[in-house]
N, C-alpha and C positions, 0 to 999 in steps of 0.2 A: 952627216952622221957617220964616226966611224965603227967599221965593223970590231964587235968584240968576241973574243974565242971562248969555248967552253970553260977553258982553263983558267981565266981570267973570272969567273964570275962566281958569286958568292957561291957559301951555302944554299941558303936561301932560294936564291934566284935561279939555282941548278934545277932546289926543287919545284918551282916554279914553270921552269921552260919541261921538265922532265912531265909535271901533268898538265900541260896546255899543249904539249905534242901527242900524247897518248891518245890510245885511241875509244872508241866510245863505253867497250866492253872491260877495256883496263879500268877506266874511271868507275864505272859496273863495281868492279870487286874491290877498287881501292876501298871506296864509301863503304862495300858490303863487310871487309875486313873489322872495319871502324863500329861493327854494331856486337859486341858481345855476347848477348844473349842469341843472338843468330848462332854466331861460330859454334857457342857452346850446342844450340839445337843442329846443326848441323853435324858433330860430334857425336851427338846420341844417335840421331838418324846412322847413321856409316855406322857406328856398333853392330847397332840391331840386323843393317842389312848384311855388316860381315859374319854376325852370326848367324844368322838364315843362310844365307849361301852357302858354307863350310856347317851345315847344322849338323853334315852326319860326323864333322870332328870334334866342335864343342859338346854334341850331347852324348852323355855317355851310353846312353838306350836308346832305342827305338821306338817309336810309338805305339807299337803292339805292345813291347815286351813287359812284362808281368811277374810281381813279387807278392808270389803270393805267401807269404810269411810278414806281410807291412802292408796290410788292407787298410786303406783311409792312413798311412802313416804320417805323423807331424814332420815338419820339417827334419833336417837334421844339419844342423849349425858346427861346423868343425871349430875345434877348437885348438887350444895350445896347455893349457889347467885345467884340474882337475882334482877331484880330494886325495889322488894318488900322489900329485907332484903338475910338476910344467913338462913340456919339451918344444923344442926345437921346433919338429914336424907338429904340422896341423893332422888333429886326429877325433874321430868320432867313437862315439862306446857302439860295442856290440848290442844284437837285439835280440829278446827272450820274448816268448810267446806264455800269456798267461789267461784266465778266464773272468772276463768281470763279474763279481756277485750280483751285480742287479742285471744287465740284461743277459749275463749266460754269455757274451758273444766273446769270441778269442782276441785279443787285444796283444799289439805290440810295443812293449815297453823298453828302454832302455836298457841294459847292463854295464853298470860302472864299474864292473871289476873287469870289462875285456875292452882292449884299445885296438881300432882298426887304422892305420894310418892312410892318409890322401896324400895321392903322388901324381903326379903330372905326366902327362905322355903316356900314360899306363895302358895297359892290353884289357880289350873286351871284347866289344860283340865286332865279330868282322861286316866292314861296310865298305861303298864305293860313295867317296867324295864326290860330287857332281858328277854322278853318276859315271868314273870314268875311273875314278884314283883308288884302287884296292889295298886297302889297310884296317889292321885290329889295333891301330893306336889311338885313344880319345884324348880331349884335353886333359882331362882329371879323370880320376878313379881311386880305388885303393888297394892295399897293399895284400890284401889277401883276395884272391880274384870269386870265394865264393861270398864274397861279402857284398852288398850292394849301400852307393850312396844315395840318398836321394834330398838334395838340397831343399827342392819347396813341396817336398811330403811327396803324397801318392794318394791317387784317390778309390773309391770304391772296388777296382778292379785291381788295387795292385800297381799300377801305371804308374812309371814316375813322371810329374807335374812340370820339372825342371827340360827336363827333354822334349814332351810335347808341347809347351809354351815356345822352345827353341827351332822344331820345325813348325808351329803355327807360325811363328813369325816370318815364314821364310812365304809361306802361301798369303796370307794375308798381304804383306805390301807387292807381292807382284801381281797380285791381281789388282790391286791399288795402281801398280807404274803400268799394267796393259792395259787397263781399264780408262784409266787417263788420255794415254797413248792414241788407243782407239775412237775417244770422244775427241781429243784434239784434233785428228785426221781428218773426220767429219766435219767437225766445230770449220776448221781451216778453208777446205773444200765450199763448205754451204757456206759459210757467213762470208768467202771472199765472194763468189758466184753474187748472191744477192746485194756485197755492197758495191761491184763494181760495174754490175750492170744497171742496177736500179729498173724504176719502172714496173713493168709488168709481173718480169720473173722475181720481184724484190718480192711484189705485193704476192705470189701464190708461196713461197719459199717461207716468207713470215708468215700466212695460216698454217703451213705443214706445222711449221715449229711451234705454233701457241696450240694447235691440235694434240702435239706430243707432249706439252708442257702439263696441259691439265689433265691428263689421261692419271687416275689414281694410280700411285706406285705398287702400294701394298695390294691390290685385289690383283695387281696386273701381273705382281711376285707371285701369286698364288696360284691363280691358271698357267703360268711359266712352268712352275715345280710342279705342278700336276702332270703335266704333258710332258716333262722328260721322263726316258723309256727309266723304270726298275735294272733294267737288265745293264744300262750301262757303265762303263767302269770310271771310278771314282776319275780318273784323268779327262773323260769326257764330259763330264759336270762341271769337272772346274772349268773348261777351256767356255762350257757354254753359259757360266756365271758369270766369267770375263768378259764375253761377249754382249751380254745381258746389260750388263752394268755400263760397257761403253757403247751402245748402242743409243742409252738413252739418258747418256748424260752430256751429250752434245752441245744442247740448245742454249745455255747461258752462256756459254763461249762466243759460240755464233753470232749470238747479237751483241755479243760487244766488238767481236770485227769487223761483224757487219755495219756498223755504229762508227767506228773509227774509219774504216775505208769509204762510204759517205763523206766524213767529216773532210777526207784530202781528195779525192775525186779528180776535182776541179782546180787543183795545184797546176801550178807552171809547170815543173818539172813533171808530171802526169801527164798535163796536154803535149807536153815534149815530147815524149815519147810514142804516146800516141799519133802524132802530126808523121815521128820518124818512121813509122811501118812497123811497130814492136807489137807484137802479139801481146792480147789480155793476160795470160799465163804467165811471160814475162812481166809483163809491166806490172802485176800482183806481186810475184816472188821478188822480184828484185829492184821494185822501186817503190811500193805503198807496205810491203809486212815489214821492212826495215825500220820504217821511222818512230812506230813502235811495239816493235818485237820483244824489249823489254819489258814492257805492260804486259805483253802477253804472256810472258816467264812468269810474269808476279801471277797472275789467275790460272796456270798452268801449277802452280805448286800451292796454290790455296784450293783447287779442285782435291790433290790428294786426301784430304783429311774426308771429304764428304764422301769418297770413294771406297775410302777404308770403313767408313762408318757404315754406309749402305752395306758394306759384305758383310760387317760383323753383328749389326741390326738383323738382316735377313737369315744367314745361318743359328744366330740365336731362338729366334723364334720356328727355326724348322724349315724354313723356305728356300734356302743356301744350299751350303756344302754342306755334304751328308757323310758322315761316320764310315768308313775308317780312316777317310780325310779329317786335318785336323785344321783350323785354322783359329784365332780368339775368339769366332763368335761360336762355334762347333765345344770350344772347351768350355764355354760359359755358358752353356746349354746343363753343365752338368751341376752349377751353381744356382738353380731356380728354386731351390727348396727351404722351408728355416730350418731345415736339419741341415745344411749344408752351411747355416749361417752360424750357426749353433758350434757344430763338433767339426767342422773342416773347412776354416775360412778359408784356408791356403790356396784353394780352389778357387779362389776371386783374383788369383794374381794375375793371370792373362788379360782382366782390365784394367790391372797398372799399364800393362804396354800398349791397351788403346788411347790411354788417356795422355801417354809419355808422349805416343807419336803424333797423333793429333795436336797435341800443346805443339811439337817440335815442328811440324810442317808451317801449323799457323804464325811462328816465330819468325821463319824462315820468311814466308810470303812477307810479312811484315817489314823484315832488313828489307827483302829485293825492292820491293815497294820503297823504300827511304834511297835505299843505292841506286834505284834507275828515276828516280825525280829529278829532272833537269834542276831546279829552284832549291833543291836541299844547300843547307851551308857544306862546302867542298874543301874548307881550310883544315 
């Protein structure tokens, strides 16, 4: 047979030897490129987290700060026309305060005779970017600095909607990515522990975890929040709902490792190493989580969604994150009302972005699960 060079060989066949040499993670993301709606939910995801992270650049407020001249205010939709004419800049009308005949209460209407324009980069409330970068520049604002805009309203107190949805979303999914993090740690630890020893400590390791399994979540949320101190600041409630949450979301992981490292155990290459003097530690990390570690990505990124929902389940009904922390289930605490369904839907946008990232994670596990399939078609 003679040998033939790279240069010599088709199209084709280039790409041929190019993914039969690759390696197991390349072929990973060839496949996961090939799935669309992945890319595109991975897309949303990376938004949402660049705007949580940089939240004190995109939003133009703060989550205290307070207009009180735009109580329950609607949204306000920049435009380009108007019965005056068009322009160029995107611009909003000014706001006039008036009194409604039936309930008496001061209500904020439009004024289509004053134009405020939106501009970009614009000076407002001075902030520290992750907490490090001192600046009074936001993405947007407008042109007259005692104006304020407020894209998806404001609610009862004045707050605008558009900002605290932009740093909820920053506390919701990291407590989502520690929350994970932390149950995988465990999940890793115990389910390698019970699948590679078997035996004995398999059998007491799987009572702990069906003990925790049926332990009621919701009563167990309840004496949790009862028991943290009043007195503590909002930063130590978060860190001990994070903890909370991976604490006890461990156990379906576990037993799927533990499940799969049973299933190879008793592999050749296992008794090999064993035979050779390699410590269990090793011979777990570097020659039974490899073979598949992909599996374990897919149930690693299908955990977020349940993680995110547990926080925003539990701060909604009161048992979470507590005010002047904000997260989507803390702002959807303030939508429980039909007077909110009523006169200020706007107040329900914070579950578009549970229902976005939820769809977007389950999307994602979805691709990984197709790209890490050994048996998927690979052409």
């Amino acid at each position: 047979m003679t040998d033939v060079s790279p240069e010599q060989l088709s199209a084709e066949e280039k790409k041929r030897l190019k993914y039969y040499s690759a390696s197991q993670w390349t072929l990973i993301w060839w496949r996961f490129r090939r799935h669309k709606a992945a890319m595109v939910a991975v897309m949303i995801l990376g938004l949402m987290a660049l705007s949580g992270i940089f939240a004190e650049f995109v939003a133009p407020y703060g989550t205290t700060t307070r207009d009180t001249s735009y109580l329950d205010g609607a949204p306000q939709i920049p435009k380009f026309c108007d019965q005056n004419g068009c322009s160029i800049q995107p611009f909003i009308h000014g706001v006039s305060t008036k009194r409604d005949p039936i309930t008496l209460r001061a209500i904020s209407v439009p004024d289509p005779e004053k134009r405020v324009y939106v501009t970009f980069f614009a000076k407002g409330e001075p902030v520290k970017v992750l907490g490090l970068i001192a600046t009074d520049r936001h993405l947007f604002g407008l042109s007259d600095p005692k104006a304020k805009l407020h894209l998806w309203g404001t609610d009862d107190l004045g707050r605008d909607v558009f900002s605290r949805t932009i740093y909820a979303t920053r506390v919701s999914l990291s407590i989502g990515v520690i929350g994970v993090m932390i149950s995988f740690v465990l999940a890793l630890i115990i389910g390698g522990v019970a699948g590679y020893a078997g035996g004995v400590i398999d059998n007491v390791i799987q009572r702990v975890t069906e003990v925790i399994r049926v332990v009621p979540i919701i009563p167990l949320y309840m004496g949790l929040a009862a028991a943290m101190p009043k007195e503590w600041s909002t930063t130590q409630v978060y860190f001990a709902m994070t903890l909370i949450l991976g604490l006890f979301g461990w156990p379906t992981l576990a037993r799927r490792i533990r499940s799969q490292l049973l299933s190879i155990r008793n592999e050749d290459y296992v008794v090999a190493a064993r035979l050779a003097g390699a410590r269990p530690t090793r011979i777990i990390s570097r020659h039974m989580l490899p073979s598949f570690t992909s599996f374990i990505i897919v149930d690693l990124v299908i955990s977020f969604p349940y993680m995110i929902l547990s926080e925003t389940a539990l701060s909604f009904v009161g048992l979470g994150l507590r005010p002047p922390t904000v997260s989507w289930g803390v702002l959807l605490q303030q939508a429980q009302s039909v007077r909110v369904i009523e006169q200020t839907p706007w107040l329900f946008i914070p579950a578009v972005f549970v229902v976005v990232a939820v769809l977007a994670f389950t999307v994602i596990g979805d691709g990984l699960r197709d790209a890490a399939d050994p048996y998927s078609d690979s052409h």
